[in-house]
C-alpha positions as CSV (number, residue, x, y, z in Angstrom):
1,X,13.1,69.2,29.0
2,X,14.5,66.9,26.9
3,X,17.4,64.5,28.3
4,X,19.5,62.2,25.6
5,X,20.0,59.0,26.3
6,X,23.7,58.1,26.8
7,X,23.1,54.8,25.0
8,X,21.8,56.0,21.6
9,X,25.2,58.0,21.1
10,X,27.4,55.1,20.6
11,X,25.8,53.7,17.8
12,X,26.0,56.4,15.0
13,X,29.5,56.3,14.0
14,X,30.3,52.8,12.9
15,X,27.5,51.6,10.7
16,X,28.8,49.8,7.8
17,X,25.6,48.3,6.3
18,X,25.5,48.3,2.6
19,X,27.8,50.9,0.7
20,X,27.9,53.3,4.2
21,X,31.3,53.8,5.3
22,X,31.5,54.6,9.1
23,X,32.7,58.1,7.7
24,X,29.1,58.9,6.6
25,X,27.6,59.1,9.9
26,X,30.0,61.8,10.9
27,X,27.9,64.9,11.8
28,X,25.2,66.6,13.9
29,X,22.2,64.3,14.4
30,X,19.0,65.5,16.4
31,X,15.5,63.7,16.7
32,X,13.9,67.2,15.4
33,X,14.9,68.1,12.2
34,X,13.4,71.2,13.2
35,X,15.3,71.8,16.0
36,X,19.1,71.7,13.8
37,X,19.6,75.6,14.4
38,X,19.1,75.8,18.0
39,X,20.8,72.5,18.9
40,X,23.9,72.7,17.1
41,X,27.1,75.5,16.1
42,X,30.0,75.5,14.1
43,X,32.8,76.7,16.0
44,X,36.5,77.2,14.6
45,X,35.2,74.8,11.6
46,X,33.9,71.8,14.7
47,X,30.8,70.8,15.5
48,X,29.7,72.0,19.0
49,X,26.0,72.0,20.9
50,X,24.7,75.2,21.9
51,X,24.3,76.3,25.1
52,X,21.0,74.9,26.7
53,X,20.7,72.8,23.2
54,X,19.4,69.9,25.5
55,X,16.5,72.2,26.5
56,X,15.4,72.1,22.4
57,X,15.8,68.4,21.1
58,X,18.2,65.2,21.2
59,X,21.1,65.5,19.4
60,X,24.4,64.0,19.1
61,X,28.0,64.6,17.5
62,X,30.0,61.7,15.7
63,X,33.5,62.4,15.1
64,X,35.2,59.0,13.9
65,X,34.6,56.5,16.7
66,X,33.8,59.3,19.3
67,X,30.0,60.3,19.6
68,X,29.0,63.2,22.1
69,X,25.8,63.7,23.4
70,X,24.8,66.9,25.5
71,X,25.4,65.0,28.7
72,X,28.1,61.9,27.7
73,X,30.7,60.8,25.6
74,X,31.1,57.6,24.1
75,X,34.1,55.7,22.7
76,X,32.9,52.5,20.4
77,X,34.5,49.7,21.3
78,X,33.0,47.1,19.1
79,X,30.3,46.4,16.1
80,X,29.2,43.7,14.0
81,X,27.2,43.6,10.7
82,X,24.3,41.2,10.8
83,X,23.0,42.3,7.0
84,X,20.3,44.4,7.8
85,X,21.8,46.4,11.4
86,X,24.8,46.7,13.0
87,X,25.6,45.8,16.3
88,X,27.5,48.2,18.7
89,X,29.1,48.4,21.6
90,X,30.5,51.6,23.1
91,X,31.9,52.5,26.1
92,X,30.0,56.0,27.8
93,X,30.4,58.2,30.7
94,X,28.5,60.5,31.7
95,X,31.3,62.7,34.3
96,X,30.6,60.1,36.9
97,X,30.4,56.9,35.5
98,X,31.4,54.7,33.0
99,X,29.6,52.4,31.2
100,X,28.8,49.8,28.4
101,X,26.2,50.1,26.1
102,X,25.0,47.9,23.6
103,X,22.6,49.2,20.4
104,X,21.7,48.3,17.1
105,X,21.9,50.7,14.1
106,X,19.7,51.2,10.9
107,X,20.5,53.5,8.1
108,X,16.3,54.2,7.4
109,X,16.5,56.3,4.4
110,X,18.4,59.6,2.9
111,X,20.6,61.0,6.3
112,X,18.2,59.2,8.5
113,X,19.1,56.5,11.0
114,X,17.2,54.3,13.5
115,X,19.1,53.6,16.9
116,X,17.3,50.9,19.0
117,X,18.0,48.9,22.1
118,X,16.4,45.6,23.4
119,X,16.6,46.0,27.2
120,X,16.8,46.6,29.7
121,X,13.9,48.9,28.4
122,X,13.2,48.6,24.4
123,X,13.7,51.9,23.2
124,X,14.0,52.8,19.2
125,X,14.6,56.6,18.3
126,X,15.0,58.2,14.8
127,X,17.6,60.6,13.7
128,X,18.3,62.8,11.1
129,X,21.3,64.8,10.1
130,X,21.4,68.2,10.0
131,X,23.2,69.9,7.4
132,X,25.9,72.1,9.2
């Protein structure tokens, strides 16, 4: 079973590097492009996870400055450009607690981005949009 990190949600919607507008990272995103059909729906004309879509691949939902993952929400508070990734802070619950979370952002080619975090435990994880 695969279980998102609450972290990696916040980072998707406000990247500015370049031409990207923040507005271009609105979407489905899942680390398994593969995966798109059984991790996300459209209902009423919104993006929505499936039912047991955890249980398939990461994914996340960016809506403006609110990112959902299959187990948190996040609201970005903050982000800065540095030239090559952008800086973010988001605040993120999870149903129990609230937290901030800091990650950096790279667009890494065509509806690809990298999210990656320094500590307290490096992580880095791809993501590609799906087409919805």
């Amino acid at each position: 079973m695969r279980t998102f990190n609450p972290s990696v949600l916040l980072i998707l919607l406000v990247t500015q590097s370049g031409s990207t507008q923040a507005a271009d990272l609105n979407g489905a995103w899942t680390d398994d492009a593969s995966a798109c059909g059984t991790v996300f729906t459209k209902e009423n004309n919104k993006l929505a996870f499936k039912r047991d879509a955890d249980l398939h691949a990461g994914g996340l939902i960016v809506q403006g400055k609110q990112i959902t993952g299959t187990f948190q929400k996040c609201t970005v508070k903050s982000f800065h450009d540095d030239g090559s990734n952008v800086q973010v802070i988001a605040s993120c619950s999870d149903g129990v607690a609230v937290s901030d979370v800091a990650f950096d952002v790279k667009i890494s080619g065509e509806n690809r981005i990298t999210l990656s975090s320094k500590g307290p435990v490096p992580v880095e994880m791809l993501y590609v949009r799906c087409s919805m």
